[in-house]
PADOLUM-817515 format. One record per residue: residue in one letter; z, x, y of N, C-alpha, C, O in turn. Coordinates in steps of 0.001 Angstrom, whole numbers, plus 500000, padded with zeros to 6 digits. Layout:
aZXYZXYZXYZXY/...
***
This chain:
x464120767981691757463682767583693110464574766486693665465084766676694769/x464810765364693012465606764713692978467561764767693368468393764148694031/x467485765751692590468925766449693063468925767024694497469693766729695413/x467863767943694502467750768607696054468047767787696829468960767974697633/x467243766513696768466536766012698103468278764868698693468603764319699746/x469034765031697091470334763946697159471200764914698210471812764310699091/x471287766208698184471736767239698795471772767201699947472834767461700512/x470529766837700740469985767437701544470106765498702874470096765404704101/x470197764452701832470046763654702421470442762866703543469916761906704107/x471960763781703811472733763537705494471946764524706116471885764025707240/x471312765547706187470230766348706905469278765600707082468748765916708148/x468833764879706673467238764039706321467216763294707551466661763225708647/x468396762593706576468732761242708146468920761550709149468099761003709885/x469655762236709739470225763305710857468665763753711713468206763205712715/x468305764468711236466665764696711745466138763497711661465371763334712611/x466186762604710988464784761471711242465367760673712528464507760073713172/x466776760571713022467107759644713950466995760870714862467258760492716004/x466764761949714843466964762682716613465353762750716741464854763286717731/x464517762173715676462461762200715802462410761028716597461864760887717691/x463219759970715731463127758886716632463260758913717496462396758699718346/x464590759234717728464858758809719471464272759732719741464932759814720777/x463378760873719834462658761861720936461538760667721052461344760311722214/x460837760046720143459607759341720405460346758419721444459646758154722421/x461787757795721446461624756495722174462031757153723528461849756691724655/x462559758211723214462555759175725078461447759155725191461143758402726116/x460587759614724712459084759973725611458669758934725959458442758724727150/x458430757868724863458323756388725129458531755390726407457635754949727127/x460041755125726517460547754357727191460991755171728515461613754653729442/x460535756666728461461109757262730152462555757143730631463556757164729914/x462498757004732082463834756638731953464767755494731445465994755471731344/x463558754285731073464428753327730687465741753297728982466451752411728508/x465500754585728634466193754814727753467490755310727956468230755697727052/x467803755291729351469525755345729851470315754164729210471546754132729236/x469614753274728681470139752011728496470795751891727148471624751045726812/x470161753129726238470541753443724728471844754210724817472742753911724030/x472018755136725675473037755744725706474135755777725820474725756846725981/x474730754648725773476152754232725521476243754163723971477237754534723346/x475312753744723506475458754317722274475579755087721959476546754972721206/x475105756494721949475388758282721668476901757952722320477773758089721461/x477294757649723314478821757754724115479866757216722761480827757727722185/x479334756297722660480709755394721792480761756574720393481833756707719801/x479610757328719979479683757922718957480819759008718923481696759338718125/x480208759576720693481224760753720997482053760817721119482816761783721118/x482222759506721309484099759375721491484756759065720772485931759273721072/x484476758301719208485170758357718214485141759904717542486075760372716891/x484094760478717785484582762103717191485701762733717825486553763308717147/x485780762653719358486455763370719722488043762852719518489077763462719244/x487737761392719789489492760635718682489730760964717375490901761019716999/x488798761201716579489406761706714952489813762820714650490566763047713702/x489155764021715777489062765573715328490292765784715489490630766431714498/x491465765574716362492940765651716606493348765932715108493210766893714351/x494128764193714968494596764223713576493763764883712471494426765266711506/x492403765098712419491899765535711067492241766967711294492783767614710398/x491890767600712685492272769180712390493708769432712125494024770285711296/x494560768778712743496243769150712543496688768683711462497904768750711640/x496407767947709736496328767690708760496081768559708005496860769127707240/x494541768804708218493771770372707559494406771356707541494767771743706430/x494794772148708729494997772773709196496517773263708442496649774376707933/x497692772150708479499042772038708618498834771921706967499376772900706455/x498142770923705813498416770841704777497861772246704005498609772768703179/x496841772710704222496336773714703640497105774785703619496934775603702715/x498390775056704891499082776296704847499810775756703836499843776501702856/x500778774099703631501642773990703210501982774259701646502990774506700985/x500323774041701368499779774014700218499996775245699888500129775144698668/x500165776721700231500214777904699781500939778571698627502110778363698945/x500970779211697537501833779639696621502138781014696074501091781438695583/x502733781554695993502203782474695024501528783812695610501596784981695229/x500731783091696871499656783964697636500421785961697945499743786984698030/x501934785841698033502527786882698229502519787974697022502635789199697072/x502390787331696214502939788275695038501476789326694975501417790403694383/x500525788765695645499163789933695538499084790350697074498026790489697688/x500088790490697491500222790590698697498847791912699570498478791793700738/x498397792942698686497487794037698777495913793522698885494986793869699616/x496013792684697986494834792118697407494495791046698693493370790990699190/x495486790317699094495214789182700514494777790114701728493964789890702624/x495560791213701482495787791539703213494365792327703568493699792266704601/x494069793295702019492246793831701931491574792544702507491484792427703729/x491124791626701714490930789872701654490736789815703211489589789804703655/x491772789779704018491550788993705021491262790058706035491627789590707113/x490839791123706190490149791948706481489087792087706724488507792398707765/x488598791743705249486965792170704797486413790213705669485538789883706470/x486924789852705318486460788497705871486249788169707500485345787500708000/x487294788806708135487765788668709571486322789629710222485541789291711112/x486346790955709368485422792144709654484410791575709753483943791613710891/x483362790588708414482511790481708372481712789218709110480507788973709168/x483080788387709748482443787473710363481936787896711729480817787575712130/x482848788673712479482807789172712992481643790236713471481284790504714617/x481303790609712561479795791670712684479047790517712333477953790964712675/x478819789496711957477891788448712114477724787955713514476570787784713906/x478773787689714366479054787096715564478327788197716633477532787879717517/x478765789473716353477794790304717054477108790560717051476633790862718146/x476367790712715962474463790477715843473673789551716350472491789629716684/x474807788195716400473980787142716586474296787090718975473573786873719947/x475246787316718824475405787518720417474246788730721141473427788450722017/x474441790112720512473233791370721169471921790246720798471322789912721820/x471370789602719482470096788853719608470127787885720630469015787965721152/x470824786955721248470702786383721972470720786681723816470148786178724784/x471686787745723603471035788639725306469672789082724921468963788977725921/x469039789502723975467476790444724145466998789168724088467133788822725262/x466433788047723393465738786843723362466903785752724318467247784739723708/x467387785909725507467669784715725826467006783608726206465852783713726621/x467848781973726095467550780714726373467414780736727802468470780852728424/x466073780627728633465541780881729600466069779230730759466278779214731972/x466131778081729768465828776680730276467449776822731015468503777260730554/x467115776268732295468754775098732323468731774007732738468674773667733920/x468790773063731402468725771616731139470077770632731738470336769534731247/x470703771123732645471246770049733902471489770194735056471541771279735636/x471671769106735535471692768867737471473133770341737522474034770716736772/x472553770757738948473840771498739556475067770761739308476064771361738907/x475074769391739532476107768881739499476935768689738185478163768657738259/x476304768561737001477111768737735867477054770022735598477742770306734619/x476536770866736053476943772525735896478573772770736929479472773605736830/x478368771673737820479970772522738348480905772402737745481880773142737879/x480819771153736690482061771025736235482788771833735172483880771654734633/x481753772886735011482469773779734044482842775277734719482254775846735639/x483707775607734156484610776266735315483927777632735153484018777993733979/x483252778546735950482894780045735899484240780675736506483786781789736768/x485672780737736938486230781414737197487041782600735959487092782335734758/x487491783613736440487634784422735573488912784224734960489634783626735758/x489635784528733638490599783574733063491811784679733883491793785883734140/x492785783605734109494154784317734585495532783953733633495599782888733019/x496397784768733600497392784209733154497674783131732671498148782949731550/x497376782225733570498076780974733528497122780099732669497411779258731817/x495768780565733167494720780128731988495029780140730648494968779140729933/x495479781633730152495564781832728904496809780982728150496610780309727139/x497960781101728719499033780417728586498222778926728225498315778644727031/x497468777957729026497167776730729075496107776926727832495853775894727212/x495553777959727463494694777578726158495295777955725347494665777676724328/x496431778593725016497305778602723480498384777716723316498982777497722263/x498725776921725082499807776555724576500199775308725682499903775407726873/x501035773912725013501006773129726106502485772833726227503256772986725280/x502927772326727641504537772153727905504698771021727399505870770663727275/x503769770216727005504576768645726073504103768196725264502887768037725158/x504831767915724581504178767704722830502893766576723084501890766769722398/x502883765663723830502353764545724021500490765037724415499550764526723808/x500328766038725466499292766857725749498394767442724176497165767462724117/x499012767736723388498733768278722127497116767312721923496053767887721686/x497226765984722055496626764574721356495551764807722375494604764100722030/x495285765391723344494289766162724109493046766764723597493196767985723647/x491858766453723115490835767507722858490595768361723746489564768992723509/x491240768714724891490966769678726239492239770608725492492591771626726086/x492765770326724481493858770997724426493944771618722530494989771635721881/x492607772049722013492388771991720892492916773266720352493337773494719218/x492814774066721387492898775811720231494873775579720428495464775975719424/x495449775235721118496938774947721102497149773955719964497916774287719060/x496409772511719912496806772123718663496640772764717425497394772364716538/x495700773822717081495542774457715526496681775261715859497544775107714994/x497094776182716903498648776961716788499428776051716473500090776473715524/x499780774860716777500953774321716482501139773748715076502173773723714410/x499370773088714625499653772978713152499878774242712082500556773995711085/x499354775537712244499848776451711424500943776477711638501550776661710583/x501890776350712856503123776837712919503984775481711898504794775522710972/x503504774697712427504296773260710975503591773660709914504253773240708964/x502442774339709395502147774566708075503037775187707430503556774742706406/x503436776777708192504149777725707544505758776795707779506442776736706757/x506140776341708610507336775729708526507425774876707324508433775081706648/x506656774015706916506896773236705518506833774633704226507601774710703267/x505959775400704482506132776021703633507521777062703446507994777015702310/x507969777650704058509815778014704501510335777082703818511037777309702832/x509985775585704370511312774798703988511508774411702659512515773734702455/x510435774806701232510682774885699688510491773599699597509520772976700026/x511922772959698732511676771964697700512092770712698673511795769565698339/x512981771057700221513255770362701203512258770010701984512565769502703062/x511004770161701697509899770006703002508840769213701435508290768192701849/x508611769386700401507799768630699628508043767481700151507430767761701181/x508480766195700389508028765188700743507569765500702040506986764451702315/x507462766096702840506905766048704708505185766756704217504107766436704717/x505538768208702626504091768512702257503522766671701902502605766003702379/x504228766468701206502853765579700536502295764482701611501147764044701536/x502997764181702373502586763866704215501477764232704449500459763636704801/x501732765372704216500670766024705529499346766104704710498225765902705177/x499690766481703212498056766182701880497531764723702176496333764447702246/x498463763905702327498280762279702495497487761788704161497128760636704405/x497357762920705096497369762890705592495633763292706011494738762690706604/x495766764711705306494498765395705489493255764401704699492158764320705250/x493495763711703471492733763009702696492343761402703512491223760942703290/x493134760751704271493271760232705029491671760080706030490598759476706042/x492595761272706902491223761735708067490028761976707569489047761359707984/x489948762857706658488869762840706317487690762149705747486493762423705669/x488528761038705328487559759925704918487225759466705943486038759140705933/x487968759199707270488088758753708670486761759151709069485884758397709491/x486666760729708855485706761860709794484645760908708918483987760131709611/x484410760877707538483041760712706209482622759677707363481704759898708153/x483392758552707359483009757097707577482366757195709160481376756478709306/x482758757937710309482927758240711476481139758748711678480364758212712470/x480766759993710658479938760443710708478479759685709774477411760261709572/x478894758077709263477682757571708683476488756899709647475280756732709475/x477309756625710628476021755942711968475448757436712538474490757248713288/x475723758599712406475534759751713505474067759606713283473888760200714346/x473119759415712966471731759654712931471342758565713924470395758806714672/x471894757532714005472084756703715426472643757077716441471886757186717406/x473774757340716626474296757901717606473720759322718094473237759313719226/x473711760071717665472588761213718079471312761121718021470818762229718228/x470482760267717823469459759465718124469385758670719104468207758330719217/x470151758097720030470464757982720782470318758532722160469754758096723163/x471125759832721867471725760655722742470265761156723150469691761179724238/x469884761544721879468691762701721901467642761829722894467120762364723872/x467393760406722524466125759725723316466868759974725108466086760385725965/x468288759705725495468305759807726680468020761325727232467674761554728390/x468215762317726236467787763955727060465788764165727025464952764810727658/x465800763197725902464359763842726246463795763170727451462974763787728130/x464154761976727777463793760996728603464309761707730189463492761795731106/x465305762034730298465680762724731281465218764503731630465146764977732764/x464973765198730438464767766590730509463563766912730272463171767965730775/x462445765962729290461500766544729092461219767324727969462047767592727098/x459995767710727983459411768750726773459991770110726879459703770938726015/x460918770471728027461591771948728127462573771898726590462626772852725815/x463129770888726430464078770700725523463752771144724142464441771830723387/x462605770641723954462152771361722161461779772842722782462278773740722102/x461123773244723759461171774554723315462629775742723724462552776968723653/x464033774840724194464976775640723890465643775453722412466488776305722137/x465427774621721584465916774205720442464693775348719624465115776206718850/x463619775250719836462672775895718971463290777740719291463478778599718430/x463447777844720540463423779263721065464802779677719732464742780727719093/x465794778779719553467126779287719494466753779534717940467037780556717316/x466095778458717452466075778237715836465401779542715396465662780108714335/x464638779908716173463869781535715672464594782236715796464516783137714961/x465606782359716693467035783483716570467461783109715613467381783861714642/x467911782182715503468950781968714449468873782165713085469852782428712386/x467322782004712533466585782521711287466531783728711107466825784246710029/x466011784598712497465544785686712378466989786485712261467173787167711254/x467709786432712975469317787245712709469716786884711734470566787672711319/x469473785625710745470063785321709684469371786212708270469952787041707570/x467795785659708136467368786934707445467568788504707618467614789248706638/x467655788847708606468308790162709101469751790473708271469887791031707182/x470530790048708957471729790060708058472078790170706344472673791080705766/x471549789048705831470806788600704036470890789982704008471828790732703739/x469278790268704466468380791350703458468932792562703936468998793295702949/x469450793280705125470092794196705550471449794493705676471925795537705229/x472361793302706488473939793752706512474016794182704988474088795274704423/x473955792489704440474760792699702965474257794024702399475132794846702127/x472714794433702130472762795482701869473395796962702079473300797916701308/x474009796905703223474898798186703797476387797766703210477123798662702796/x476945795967703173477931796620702450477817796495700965478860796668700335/x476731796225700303477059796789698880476711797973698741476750798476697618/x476302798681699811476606800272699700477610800834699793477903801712698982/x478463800470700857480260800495701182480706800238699465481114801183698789/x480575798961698948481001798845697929480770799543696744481530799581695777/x479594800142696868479318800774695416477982801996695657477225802333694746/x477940802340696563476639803239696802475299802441696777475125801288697171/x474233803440696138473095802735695690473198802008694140472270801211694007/x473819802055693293474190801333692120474840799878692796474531798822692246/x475753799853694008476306798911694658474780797642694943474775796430694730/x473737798462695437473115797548696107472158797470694751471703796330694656/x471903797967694131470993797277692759472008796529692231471477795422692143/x472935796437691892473811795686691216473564793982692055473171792976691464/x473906794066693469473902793395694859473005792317694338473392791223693925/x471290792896694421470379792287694234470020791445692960469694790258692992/x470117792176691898469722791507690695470467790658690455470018789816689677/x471664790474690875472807789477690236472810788407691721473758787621691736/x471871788328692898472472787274693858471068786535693827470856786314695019/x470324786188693325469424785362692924469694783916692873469529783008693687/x470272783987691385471334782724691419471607782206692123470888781260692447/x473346782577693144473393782651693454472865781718695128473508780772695582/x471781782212695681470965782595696340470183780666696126470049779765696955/x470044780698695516468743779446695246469931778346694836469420777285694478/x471159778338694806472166777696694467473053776983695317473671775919695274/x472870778177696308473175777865697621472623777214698351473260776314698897/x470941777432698722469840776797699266469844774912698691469714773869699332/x470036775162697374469369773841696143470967772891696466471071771749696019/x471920773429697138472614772131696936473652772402698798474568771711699245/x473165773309699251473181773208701098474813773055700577475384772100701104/x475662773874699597476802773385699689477594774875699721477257775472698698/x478504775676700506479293776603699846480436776775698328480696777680697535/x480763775695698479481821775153697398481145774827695914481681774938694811/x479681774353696267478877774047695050478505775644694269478288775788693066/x478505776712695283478228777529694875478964778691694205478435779740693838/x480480778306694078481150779145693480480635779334692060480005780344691747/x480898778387691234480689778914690024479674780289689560479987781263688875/x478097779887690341477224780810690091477872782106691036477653783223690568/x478536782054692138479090783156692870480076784084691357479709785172690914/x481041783472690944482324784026689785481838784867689006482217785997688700/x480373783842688476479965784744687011478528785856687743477841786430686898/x478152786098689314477890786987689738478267788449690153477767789566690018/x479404787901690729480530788976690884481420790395689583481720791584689468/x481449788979688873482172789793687737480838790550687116481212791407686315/x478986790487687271478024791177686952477847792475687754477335793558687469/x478344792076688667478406793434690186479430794066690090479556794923690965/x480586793961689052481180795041688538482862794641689539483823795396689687/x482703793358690011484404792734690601485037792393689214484588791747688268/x486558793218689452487671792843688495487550791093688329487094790378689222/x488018790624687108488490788995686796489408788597688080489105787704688871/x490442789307688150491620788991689134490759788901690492490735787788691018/x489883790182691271490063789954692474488827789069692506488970788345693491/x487895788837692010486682787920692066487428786379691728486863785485692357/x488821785789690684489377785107690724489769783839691950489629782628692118/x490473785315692784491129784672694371490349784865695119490471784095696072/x488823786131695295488481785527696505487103784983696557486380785188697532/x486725784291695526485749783864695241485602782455695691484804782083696552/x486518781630694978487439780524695762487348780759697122486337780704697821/x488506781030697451488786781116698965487902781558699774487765780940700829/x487087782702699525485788782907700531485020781301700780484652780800701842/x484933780629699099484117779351699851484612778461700605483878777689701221/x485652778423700671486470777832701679486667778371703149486409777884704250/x487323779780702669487585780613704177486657781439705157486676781566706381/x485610782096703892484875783218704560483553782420704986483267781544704170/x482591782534706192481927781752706684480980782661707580481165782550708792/x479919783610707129479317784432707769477651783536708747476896783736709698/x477853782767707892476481781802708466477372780738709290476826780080710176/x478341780617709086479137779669710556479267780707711913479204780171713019/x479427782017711839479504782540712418478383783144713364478618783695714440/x477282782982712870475968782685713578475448781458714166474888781470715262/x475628780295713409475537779313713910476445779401715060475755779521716072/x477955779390715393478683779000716133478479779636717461478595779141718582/x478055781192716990477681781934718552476392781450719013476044781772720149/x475562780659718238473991780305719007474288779112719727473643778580720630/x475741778649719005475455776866719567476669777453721263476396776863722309/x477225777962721287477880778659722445476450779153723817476159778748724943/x475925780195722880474945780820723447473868779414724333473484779491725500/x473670778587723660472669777570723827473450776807724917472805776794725965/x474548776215724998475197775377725615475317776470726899474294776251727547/x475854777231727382475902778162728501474812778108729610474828777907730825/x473667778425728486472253778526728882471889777051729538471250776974730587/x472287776067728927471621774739729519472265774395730766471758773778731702/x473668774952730661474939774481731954474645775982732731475630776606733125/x473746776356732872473306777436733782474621778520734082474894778934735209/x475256778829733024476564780082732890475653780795732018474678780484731334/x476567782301732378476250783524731663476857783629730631478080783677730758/x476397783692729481477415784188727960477503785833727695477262786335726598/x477904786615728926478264787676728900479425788476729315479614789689729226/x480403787231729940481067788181730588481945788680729239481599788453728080/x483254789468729679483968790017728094485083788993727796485753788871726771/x485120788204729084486495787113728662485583786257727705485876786058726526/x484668785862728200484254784684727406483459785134726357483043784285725569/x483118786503726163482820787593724462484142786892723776483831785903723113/x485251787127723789486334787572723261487055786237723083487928786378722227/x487022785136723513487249783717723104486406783541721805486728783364720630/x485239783651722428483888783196721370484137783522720186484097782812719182/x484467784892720312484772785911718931485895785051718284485728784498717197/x486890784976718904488474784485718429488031782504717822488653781915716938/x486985781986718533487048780712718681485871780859716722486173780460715597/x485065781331717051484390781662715830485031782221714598484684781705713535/x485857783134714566486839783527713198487784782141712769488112781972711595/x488257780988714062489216780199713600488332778740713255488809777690712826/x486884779037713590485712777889713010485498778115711666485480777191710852/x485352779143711404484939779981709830486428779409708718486446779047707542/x487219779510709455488565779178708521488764777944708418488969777480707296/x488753776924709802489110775666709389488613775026708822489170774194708107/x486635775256708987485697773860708811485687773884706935485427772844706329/x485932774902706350485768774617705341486278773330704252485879772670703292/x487292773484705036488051771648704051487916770686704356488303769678703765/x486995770782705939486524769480706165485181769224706629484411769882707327/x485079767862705943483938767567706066482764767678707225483242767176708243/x481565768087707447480753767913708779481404769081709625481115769286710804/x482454769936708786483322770935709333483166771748710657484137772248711225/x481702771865711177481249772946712276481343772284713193481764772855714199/x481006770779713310481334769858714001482942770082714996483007769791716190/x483685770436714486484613770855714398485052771823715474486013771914716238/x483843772576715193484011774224715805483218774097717031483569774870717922/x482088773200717344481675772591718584482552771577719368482262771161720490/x483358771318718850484409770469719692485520771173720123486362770617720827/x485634772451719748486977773611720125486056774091721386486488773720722477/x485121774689721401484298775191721853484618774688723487485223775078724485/x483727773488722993483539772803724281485005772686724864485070773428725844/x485673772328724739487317771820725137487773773454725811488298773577726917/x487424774687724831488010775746725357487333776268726606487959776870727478/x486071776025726664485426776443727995485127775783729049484406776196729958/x485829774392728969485613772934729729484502772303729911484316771561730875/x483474772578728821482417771546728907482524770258729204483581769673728965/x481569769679729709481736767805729642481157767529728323480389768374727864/x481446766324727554481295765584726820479642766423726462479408767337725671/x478900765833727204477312765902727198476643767301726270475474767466725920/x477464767914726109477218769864725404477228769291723865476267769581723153/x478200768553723379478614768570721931476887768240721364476658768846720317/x475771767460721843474650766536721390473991768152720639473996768490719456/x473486768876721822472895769657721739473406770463720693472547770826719890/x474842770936720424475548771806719485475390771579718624475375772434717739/x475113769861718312475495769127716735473862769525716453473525770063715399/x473025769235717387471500769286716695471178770699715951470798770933714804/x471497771601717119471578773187716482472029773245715132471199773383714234/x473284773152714874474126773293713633473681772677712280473848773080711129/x472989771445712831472163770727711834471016771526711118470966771693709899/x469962772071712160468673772395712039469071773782711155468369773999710167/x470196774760711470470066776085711182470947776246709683470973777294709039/x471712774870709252472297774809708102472210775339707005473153775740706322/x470533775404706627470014775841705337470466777412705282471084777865704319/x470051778275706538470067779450706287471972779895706347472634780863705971/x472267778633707007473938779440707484474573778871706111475650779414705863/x474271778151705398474655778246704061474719779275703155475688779687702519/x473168779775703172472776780995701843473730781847702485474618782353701798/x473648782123703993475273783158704482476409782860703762476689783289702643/x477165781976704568478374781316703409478321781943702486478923783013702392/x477627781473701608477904780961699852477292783059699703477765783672698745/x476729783517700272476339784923699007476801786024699546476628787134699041/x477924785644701464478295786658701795479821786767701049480603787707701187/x480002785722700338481235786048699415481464786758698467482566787242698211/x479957786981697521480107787806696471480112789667696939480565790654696359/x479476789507698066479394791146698866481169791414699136481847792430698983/x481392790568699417482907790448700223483617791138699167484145792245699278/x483587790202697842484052790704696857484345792048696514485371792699696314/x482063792445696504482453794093696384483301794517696943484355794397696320/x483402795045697983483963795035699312485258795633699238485691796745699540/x486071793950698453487671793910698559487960794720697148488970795406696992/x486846794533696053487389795234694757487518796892695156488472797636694927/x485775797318696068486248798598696070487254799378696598487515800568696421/x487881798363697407488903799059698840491060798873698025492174799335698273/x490381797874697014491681797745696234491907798574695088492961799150694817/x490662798594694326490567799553692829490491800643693038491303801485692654/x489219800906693872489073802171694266487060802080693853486262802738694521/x486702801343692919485335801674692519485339800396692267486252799571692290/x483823800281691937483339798756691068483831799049689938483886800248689666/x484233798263689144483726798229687663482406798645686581481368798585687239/x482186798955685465481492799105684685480659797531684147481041796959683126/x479530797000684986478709795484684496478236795925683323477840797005682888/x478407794535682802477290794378681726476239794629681995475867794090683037/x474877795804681063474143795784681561473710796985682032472609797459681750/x474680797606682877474343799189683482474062799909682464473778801098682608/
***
């Protein structure tokens, strides 16, 4: 119990300061405008750290690469099955959110204009992959261009061999750096979003819990959906009906491992010696067992389309048209990849978000609360859509599962 609760205890806090400040919104009315420079100062050191921490991450993790070619069959299945499956997460969770949409819109016309409903042109697209001066980069309005430019210096250190190891160990020195930056950045947040939270309730009212409540029942309900059904269809892909008995009896573990320590990374081990029970080769359960907990992110990928979905809804925009489908989609596969090496990581993926669709500042509160509340379940995603994955990549590489112990 003890262990759990050590787990769980930046969640704890996190919720007990957004209880608070709802009591001191209801409380103090409007006089709780007066707290809110506090939530501000919070937001704005996030949005100063996320720069350097994503272009570190981002840039050291490619640099870091080795070897990765020589299984060149085995990656390219790999990043497939991963891309595929986040992806059919993202769309389940988008069709649930047109049939149950967020009905509320929680601001003035006037902070609704500032986000742009025009339809993207050329010149748009150009301005979200890419900027004319290096200096613009240091821009959070300018985020999905900075992760292009750090892969492009990732793979460049990596080209440059035994001539770029000192600029790699830079950029490792670099990523370890920020991230302690982000740890330290994110120890007041139960204040600072406590904060925030007392000035929306104080200003918005009781509409506010029931769009947070409305979303959290999507977000459960598509999440159990997924669990007990996707995965089940692909350990049929993977192995028939032997695929999905295999599936079940061996993700238990697993399963309560994931939940008991809210961690993806905590959960490899019990993921390795699952996989290789579900009949994945040593080799391919090896590489993508690992790396799924890092890369593959099927419960970020629900989370990320609700906290999109939610923010739209409050700034009174439609989350339907196909330009802004097709960002979401693209903005969600490159959330799933980055947040994993860093800390508070989704955080991350609400700050691309916002920057790519020109939110004001004021969107990130609401995103961070979402992401918080729906964690538990977008974890058990994470951590057990890796061992399916597995099947997945073994059957599409070998040709069959393996023979488990056991059958």
């Amino acid at each position: 119990m003890a262990h759990w609760i050590k787990n769980y205890t930046g969640m704890i806090w996190l919720i007990t300061g957004i209880v608070v400040g709802s009591i001191a919104g209801m409380v103090l009315g409007k006089s709780a405008e007066i707290i809110k420079p506090i939530g501000d100062i919070f937001l704005n050191l996030l949005f100063v750290a996320v720069i350097p921490l994503v272009f570190f991450a981002i840039s050291s993790a490619i640099a870091n690469l080795q070897g990765a070619q020589k299984l060149s069959r085995i990656m390219g299945v790999m990043a497939a099955v991963f891309v595929g499956t986040v992806i059919v997460a993202a769309i389940i969770t988008i069709v649930a959110m047109w049939m149950f949409p967020v009905h509320q819109t929680l601001v003035s016309a006037t902070d609704a204009s500032q986000v742009s409903s025009k339809k993207l042109t050329g010149d748009d697209i150009t301005q979200l992959f890419t900027t004319s001066e290096f200096f613009q980069l240091l821009s959070r309005k300018n985020m999905l261009a900075l992760i292009i430019f750090a892969i492009l210096v990732g793979f460049g250190t990596l080209r440059a061999g035994e001539r770029g190891q000192v600029f790699a160990k830079a950029l490792n020195s670099g990523n370890e750096v920020f991230k302690n930056v982000f740890i330290i950045i994110m120890k007041p947040a139960p204040i600072g979003l406590g904060a925030y939270f007392a000035y929306q309730v104080a200003v918005f009212g009781p509409s506010l819990f029931g769009t947070y409540a409305h979303t959290l029942g999507v977000g459960y309900g598509v999440s159990i959906f997924i669990y007990a059904v996707i995965y089940s269809v692909y350990a049929f892909i993977a192995g028939g009906i032997k695929g999905i008995k295999r599936y079940w009896e061996n993700n238990i573990i697993p399963s309560a491992t994931a939940i008991g320590t809210c961690s993806s990374i905590a959960t490899i081990p019990a993921n390795l010696d699952a996989a290789k029970k579900m009949g994945v080769s040593d080799v391919i359960a090896g590489i993508t067992i690992p790396l799924g907990g890092t890369l593959h992110k099927d419960g970020s990928s629900v989370s990320s389309i609700l906290k999109m979905a939610v923010v739209f809804a409050m700034f009174g925009k439609g989350f339907d048209s196909p330009g802004v489908i097709l960002i979401a989609l693209g903005m969600t596969i490159l959330v799933s990849i980055v947040e994993g090496g860093i800390p508070n990581g989704g955080y991350v993926g609400e700050l691309l978000f916002i920057s790519a669709y020109g939110f004001p500042p004021e969107a990130l509160p609401p995103a961070i609360i979402i992401g918080t509340l729906i964690d538990p379940v977008a974890t058990l995603l994470n951590a057990t859509g890796d061992t399916i994955a597995a099947m997945m990549i073994n059957r599409f590489v070998e040709g069959r599962l393996l023979e488990a112990t056991g059958d």
